[in-house]
C-alpha positions as CSV (number, residue, x, y, z in Angstrom):
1,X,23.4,22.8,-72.6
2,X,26.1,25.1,-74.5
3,X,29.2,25.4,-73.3
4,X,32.5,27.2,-74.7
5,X,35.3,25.0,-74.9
6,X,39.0,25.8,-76.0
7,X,41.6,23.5,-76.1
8,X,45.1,24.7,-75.1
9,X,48.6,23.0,-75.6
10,X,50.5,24.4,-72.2
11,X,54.2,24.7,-71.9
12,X,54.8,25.3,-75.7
13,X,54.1,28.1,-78.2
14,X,53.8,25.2,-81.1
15,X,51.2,23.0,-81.3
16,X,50.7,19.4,-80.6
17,X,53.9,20.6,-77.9
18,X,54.1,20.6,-74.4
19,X,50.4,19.3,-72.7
20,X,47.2,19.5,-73.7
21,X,44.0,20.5,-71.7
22,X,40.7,20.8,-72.8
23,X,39.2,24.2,-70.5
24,X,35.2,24.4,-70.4
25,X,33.9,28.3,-69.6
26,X,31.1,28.9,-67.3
27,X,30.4,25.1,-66.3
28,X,29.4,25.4,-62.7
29,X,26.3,23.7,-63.2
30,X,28.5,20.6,-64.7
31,X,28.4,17.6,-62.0
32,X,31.5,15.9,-61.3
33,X,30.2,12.9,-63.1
34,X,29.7,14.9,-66.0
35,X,33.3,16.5,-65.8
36,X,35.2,12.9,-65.1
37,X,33.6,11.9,-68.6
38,X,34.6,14.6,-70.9
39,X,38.4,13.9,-69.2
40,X,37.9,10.6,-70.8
41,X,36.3,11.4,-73.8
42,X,39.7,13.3,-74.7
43,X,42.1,11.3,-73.4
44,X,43.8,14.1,-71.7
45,X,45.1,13.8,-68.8
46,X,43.0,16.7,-67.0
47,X,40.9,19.4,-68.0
48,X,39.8,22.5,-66.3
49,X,36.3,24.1,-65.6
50,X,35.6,28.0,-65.0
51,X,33.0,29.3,-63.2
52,X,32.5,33.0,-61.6
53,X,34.1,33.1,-58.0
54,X,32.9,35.8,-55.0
55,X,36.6,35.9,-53.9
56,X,38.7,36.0,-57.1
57,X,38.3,36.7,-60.5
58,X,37.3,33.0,-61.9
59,X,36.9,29.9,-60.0
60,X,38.8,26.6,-61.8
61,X,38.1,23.2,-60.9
62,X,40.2,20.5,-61.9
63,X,39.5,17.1,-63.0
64,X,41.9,13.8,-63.6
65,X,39.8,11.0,-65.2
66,X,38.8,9.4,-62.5
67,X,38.9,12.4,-59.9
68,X,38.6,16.1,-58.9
69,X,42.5,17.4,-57.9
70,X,42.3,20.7,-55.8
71,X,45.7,22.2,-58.2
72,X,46.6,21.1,-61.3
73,X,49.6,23.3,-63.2
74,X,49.5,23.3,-67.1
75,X,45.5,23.2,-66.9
76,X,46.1,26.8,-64.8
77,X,48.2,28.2,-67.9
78,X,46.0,26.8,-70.1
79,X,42.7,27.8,-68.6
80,X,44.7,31.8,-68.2
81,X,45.4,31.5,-72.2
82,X,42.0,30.7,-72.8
83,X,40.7,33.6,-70.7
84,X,42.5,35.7,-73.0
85,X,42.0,33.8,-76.0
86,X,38.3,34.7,-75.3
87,X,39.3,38.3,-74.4
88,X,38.0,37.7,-70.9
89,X,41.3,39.1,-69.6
90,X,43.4,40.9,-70.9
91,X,47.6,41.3,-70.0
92,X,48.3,41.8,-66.7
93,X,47.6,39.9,-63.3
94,X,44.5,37.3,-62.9
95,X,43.5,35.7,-60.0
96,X,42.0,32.3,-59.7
97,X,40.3,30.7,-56.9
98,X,41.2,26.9,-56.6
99,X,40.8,24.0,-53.8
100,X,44.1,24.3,-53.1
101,X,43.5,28.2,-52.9
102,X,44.2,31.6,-54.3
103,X,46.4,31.2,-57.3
104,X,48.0,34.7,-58.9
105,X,48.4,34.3,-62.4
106,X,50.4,37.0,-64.6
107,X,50.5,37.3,-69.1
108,X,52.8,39.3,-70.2
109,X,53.2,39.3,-73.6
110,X,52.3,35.8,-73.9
111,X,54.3,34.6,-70.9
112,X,51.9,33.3,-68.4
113,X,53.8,33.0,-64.9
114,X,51.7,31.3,-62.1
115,X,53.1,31.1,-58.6
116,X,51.9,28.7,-56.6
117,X,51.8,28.6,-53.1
118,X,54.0,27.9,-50.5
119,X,55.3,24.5,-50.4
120,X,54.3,22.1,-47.9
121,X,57.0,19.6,-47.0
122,X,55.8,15.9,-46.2
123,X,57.7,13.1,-45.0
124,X,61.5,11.9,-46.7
125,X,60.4,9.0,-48.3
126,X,62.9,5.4,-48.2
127,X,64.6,5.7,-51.5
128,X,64.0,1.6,-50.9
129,X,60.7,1.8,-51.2
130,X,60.6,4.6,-54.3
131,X,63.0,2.7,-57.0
132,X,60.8,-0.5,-56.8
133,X,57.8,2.0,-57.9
134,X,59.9,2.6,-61.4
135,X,61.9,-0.2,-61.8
136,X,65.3,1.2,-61.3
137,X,68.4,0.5,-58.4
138,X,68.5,2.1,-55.1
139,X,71.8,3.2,-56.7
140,X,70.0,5.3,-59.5
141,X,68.7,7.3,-56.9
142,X,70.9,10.6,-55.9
143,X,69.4,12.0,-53.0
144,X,66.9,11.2,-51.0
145,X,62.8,11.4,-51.8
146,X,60.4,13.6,-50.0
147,X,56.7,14.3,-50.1
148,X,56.2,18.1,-51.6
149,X,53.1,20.1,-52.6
150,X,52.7,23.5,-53.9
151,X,49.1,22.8,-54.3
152,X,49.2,19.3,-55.0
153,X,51.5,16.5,-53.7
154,X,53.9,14.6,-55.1
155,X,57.3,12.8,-54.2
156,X,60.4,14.1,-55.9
157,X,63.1,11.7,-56.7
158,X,66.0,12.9,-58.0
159,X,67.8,10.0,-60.5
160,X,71.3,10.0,-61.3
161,X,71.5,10.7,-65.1
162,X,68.8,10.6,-68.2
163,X,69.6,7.3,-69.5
164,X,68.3,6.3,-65.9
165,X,65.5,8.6,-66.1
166,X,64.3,6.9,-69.8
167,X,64.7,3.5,-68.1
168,X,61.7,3.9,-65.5
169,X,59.1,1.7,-65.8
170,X,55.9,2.2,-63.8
171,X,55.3,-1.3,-61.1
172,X,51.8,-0.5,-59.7
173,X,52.3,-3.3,-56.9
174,X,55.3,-1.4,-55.9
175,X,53.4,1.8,-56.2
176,X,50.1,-0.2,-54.3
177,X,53.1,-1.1,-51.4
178,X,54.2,2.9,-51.2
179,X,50.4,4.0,-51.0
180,X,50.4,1.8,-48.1
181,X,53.8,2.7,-46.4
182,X,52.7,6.2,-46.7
183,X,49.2,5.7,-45.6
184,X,48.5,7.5,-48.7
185,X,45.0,7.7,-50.0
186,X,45.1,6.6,-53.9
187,X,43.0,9.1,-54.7
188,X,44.5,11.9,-52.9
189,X,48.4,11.5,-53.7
190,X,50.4,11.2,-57.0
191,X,52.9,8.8,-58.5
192,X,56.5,9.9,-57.7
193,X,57.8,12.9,-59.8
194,X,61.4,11.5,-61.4
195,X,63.8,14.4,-62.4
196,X,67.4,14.1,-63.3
197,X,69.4,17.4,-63.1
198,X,70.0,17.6,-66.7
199,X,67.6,18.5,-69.5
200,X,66.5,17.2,-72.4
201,X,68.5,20.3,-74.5
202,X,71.6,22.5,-74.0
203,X,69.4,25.2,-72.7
204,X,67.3,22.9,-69.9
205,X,68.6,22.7,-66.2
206,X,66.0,19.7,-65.6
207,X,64.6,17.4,-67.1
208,X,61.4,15.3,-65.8
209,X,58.6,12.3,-66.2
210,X,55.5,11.4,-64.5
211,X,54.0,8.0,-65.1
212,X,51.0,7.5,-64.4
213,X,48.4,4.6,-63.7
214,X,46.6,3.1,-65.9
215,X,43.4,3.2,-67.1
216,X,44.5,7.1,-68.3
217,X,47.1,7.8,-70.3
218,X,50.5,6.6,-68.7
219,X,52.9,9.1,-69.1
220,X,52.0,13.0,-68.8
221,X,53.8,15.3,-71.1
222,X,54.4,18.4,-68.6
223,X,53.1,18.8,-65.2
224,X,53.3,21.8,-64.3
225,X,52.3,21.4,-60.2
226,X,55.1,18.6,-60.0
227,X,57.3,21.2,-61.7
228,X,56.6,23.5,-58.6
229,X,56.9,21.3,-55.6
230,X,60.6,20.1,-57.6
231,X,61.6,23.6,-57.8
232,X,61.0,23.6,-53.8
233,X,62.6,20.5,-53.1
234,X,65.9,21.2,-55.2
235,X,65.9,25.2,-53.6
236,X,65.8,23.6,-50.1
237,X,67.9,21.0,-49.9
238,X,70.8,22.4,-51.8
239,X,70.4,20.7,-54.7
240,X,71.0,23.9,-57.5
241,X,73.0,26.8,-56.6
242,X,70.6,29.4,-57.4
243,X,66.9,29.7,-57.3
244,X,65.7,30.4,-61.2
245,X,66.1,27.6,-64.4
246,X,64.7,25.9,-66.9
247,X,62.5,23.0,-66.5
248,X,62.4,20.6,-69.5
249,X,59.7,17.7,-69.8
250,X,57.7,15.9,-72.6
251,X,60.1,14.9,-75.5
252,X,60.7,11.4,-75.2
253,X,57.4,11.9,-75.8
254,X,57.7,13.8,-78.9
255,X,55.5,16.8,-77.2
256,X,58.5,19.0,-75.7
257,X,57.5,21.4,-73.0
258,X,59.6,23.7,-71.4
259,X,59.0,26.1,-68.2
260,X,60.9,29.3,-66.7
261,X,61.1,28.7,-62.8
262,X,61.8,30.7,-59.6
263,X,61.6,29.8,-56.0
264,X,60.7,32.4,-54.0
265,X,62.5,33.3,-50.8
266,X,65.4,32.0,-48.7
267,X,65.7,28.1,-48.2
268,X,64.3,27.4,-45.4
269,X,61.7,30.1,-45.6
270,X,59.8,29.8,-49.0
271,X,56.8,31.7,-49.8
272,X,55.6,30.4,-53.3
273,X,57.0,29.1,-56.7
274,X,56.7,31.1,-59.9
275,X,56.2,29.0,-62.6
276,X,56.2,30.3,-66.4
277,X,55.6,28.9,-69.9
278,X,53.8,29.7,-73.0
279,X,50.5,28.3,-74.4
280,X,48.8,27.8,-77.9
281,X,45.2,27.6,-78.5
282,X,44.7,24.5,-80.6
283,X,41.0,25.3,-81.3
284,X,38.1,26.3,-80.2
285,X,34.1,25.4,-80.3
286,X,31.5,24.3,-78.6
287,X,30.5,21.3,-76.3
288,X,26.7,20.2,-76.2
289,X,25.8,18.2,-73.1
């Protein structure tokens, strides 16, 4: 079989910027076997799959390499700028069906703005049990963790400066213990979402990482979803005065990523999280399977 593939840098307008996600058109058919292995075969650390949908305007599956995720955020720009890339869409709104639901995406101009949905607020999480998981004091920590999903969960935990953010180190028996504390499934959740409340440039109001475990790759560049469910956190507990900044991830890694961000609503009633960045279309071709 045939399939159209484009591969999209997300968060950046240059390329080899921001994260990469391969996004495969019209692959219902694909099994998830078949999907897991082209995640691999890239070394991303997801890419998306289109299909039609009865209930929105595309269907997007999304696919870590070892597992389907029902919301994944720079694989939703990216899949949007390769919609358009293809002239399948043109400016306006899009809307995309996901497992984690209906997901209105805008492009403006070049501007894609996603909002995701409503967050869900988990447990707080022991900031005891979180700084073994990177390495780092209790101390480091400013605030303390909670569970948070706009579509896909995470726990946020807030670090006291970037020199402490840089310093995390990923302990998978710490992060085994917190799976366990949590009576998380390791297949369902994500590793903790580190932010420190100053970016990586004069401009950034945030800056993050997300380390990941191994066999993938072990750090991801920009995640957009943990960029949504931070935004939440930090609007409802106080944490930033007002509801829109800048989100700044990726260039310790040398792939810089940057995202415009606005919690929706008051703070203790929030309906969604828009979440904006740019995209470039690396390439596109084909992929014979």
């Amino acid at each position: 079989m045939n399939y159209d593939i484009d591969w999209i840098d997300a968060f950046t307008d240059i390329p080899f910027g921001g994260n990469g996600c391969a996004v495969v058109h019209n692959s219902a058919g694909l099994s998830d076997e078949r999907c897991i292995s082209l995640v691999r075969e890239t070394s991303l650390v997801e890419c998306s799959f289109t299909s039609p949908s009865t209930i929105a305007d595309f269907r997007v599956r999304y696919f870590l390499y070892n597992r389907e995720i029902p919301f994944a955020g720079h694989p939703t720009l990216a899949t949007v700028a390769s919609l358009h890339h293809r002239g399948l869409i043109g400016d306006g709104t899009v809307i995309l069906e996901t497992k984690a639901g209906l997901v209105p995406v805008k492009i403006d101009d070049g501007l894609i703005t996603m909002t995701q949905i409503a967050p869900n607020f988990g447990a707080y999480v022991p900031a005891t049990l979180v700084a073994p998981i990177g390495t780092i004091s209790v101390r480091d920590i400013v605030h303390q963790p909670r569970l948070v999903s706009t579509g896909l969960q995470f726990c946020v935990c807030v670090v006291k400066d970037r020199a402490t953010l840089e310093a995390v180190r990923l302990d998978t028996v710490a992060l085994r213990a917190y799976f366990d504390y949590l009576e998380l499934q390791e297949g369902n959740a994500m590793e903790p979402f580190w932010i420190t409340q100053f970016g990586a440039t004069s401009d950034g109001d945030s800056y993050s990482r997300l380390l990941l475990t191994p066999p993938g790759p072990l750090e991801d560049p920009f995640t957009g979803s943990a960029t949504g469910a931070m935004a939440a956190y930090l609007w409802s507990e106080g944490l930033i005065e007002k509801p829109a900044f800048i989100a700044e991830q990726g260039h310790g890694m040398g792939r810089p990523g940057k995202a415009l961000v606005e919690v929706l609503g008051a703070r203790d009633a929030i309906t969604g999280v828009a979440v904006s960045g740019r995209a470039h279309v690396l390439f596109s071709g084909n992929l014979y399977l």
